[in-house]
C-alpha positions in Angstrom: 16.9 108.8 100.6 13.7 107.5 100.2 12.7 104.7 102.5 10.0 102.5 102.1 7.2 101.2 104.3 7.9 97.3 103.2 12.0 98.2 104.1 10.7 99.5 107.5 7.9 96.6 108.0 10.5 93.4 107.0 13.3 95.3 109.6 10.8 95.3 112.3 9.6 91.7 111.6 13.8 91.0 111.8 14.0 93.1 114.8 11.2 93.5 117.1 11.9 97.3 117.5 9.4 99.9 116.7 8.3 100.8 113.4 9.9 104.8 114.2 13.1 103.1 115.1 13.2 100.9 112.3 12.8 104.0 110.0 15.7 105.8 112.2 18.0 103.0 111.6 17.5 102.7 107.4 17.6 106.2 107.6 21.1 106.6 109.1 22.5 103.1 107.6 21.1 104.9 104.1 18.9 102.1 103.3 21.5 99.5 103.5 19.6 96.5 105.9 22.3 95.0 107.3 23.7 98.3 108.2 20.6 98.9 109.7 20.2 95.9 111.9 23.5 97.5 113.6 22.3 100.3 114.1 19.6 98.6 116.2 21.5 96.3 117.7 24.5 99.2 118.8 21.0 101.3 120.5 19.8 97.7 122.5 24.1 97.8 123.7 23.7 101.5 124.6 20.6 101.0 126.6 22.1 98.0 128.1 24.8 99.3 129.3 22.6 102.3 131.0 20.4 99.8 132.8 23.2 97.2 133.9 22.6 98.1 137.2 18.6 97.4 137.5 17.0 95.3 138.5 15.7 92.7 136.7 13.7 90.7 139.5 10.1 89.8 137.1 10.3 87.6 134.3 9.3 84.1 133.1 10.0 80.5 134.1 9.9 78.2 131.5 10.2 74.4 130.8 9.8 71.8 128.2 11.0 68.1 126.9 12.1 66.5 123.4 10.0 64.7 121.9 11.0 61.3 123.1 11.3 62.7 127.1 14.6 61.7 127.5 15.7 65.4 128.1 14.1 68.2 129.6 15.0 71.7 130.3 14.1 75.0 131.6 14.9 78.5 131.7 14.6 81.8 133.2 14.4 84.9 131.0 14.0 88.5 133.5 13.2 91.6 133.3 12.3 94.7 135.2 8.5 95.1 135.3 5.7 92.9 135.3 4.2 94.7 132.3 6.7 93.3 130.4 6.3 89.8 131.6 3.1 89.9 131.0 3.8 90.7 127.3 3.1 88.0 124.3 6.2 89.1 122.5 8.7 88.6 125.4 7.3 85.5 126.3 7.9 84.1 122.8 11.5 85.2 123.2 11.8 83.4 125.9 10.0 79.7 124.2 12.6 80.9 121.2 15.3 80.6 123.7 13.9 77.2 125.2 13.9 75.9 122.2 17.0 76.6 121.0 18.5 74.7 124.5 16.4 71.8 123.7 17.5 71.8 120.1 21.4 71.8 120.9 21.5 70.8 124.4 24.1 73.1 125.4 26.6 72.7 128.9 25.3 75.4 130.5 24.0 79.3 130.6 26.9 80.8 129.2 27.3 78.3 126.1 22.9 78.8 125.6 23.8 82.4 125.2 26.5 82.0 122.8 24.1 79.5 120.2 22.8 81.8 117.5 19.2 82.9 117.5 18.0 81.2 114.3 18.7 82.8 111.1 19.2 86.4 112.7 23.1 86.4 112.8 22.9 86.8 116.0 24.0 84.9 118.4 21.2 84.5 121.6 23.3 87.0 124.2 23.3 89.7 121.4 19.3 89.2 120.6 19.3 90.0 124.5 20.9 92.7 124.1 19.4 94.2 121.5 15.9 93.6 122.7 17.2 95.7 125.9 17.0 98.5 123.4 14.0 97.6 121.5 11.9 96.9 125.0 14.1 99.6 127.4 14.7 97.0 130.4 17.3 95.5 131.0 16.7 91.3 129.9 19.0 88.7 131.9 18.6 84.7 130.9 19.7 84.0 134.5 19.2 80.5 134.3 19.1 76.9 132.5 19.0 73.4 133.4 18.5 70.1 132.3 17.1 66.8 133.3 18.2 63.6 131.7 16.4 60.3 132.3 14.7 57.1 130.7 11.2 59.9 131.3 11.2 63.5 131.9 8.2 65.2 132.5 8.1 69.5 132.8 5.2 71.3 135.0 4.8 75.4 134.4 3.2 76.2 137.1 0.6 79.1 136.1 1.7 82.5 135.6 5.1 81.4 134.3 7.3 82.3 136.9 7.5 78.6 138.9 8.4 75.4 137.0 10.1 71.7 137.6 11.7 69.1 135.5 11.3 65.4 137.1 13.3 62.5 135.4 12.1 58.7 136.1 14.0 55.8 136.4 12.1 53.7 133.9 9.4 54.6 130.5 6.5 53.9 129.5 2.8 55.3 130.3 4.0 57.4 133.2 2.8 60.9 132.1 0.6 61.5 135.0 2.5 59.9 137.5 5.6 62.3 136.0 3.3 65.7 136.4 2.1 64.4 139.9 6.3 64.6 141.6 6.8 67.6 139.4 4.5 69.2 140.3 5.0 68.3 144.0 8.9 69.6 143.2 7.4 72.7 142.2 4.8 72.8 145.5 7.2 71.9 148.3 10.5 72.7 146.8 12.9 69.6 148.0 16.7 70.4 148.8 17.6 67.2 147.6 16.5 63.8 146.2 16.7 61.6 149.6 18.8 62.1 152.6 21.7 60.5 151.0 21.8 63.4 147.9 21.5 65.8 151.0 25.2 68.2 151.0 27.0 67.3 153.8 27.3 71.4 154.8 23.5 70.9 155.0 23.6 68.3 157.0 26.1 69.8 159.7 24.3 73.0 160.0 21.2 71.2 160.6 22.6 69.3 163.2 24.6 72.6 165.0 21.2 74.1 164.8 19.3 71.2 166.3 21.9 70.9 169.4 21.6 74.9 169.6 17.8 74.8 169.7 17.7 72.0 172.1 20.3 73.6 175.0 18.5 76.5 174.4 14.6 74.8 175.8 16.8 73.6 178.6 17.5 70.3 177.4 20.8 68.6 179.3 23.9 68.8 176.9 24.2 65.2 176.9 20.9 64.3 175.3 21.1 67.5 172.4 22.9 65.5 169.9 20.1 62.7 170.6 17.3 65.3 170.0 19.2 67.1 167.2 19.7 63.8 165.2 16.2 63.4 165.7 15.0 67.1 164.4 17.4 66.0 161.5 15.3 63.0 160.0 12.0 65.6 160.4 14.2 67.6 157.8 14.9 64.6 155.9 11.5 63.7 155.5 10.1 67.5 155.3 12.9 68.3 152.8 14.1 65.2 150.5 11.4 64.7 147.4 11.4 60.8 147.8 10.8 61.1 152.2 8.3 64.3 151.5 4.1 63.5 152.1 2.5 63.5 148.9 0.1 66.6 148.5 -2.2 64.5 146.6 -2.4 62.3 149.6 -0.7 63.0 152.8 -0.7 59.1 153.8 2.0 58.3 151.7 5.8 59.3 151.0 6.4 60.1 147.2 8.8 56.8 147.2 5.6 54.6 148.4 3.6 56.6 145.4 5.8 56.0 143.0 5.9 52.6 143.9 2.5 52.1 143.7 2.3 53.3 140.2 4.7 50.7 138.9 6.8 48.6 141.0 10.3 49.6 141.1 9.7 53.2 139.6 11.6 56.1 141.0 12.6 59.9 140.6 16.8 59.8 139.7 16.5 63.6 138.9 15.0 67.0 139.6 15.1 70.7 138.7 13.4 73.6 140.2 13.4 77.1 138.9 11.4 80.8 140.1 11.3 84.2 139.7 11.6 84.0 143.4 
């Protein structure tokens, strides 16, 4: 059966794979297109399921908003090498996927991965798959999140593989002011919003360790719950995005900068996502 160049060009344009591959795949689904998509798609599974245990530590970290900020999300799309990270057509993939979360706003990883990918037929966990096969390493979308707030503001950080969501507690002209805590989110990497949001298995370790530390340079065992409560508001303010300095300007807490921006303003939610 004669297969033609515009058959193998529109399958690759479908696809992604190879123009070789392409041909492979009309040839053994004899021309049919559909067919042929399969035949693709059951390679990426093949190849998937021979790389299912590498690992797929590089990648890209990628965030965006709606158009009227009131929602923000971002993603993680791996893979093995940073060759392929580095790669215009896999970094697409991963805006595709983006933007599909932000279209549907879906609960969470598992129900992204289930949406379909456009107009393919395929949902977004089989595009994964089959672009295993098409790219030969094996592609995890180990993470999503979402911000949702009156003004959500999303920092890449450059290189793709560090960004932040931050969502505001009021509107308005707030843009900078938004990039300026997510980008401090993405910088010093708070465990929580303020001491309050802290997890109270956090809190306890923090103290154990304190009283530990604290017996251990000699101090008397009355007085290490004193010093550990102490070391424990240093982690409050080191580790809590409102208490934290801000690296624009060491003087002041994020809280008093946000407050100096508009009165009353404040961060009610945060996301942080790497490679690392």
């Amino acid at each position: 059966m004669k297969i033609t160049a515009a058959e193998v060009n529109k399958l690759r344009k479908q696809t992604g794979a190879g123009m070789m591959d392409c041909k492979k795949a009309l040839v053994e689904a004899e021309g049919d297109f559909e067919k042929a998509v399969d035949v693709l798609r059951k390679k990426g599974q093949k190849v998937a399921a021979k790389r299912s245990d590498r690992e797929a530590s590089e990648g890209v970290v990628l965030a965006t908003v709606t158009g009227d900020r009131k929602r923000g999300a971002v993603i993680v799309l791996n893979c093995e090498t940073d060759f392929v990270a580095k790669n215009a057509d896999f970094i697409k993939l991963a805006e595709q996927f983006l933007n599909t979360a932000i279209e549907h706003n879906p609960a969470d990883a598992d129900a992204l991965r289930a949406l379909p990918f456009g107009d393919t037929g395929m949902t977004i966990a089989e595009k994964i798959t089959e672009q295993t096969g098409v790219i030969g390493e094996k592609l995890d979308l180990s993470s999503y999140e979402t911000v949702e707030a009156d003004f959500v503001v999303a920092y890449i950080h450059p290189g793709n593989q560090l960004a932040s969501l931050v969502g505001l507690n009021k509107a308005g002209d707030l843009l900078e002011v938004g990039r300026d805590v997510a980008m401090q989110v993405a910088a010093m990497a708070p465990v929580a919003l303020d001491k309050d949001s802290v997890p109270k298995e956090v809190v306890d370790r923090e103290i154990e360790v304190g009283k530990d530390l604290a017996i251990q340079e000699g101090k008397p065992a009355e007085m290490a719950e004193k010093i550990a409560m102490g070391r424990l508001n240093k982690f409050f303010q080191e580790n809590t995005l409102l208490n934290q300095a801000f690296i624009k300007d060491g003087k002041k807490s994020i809280k008093q900068y946000l407050n100096e921006a508009e009165n009353g303003l404040s961060v009610v939610s945060f996301r942080r996502s790497s490679l690392n």
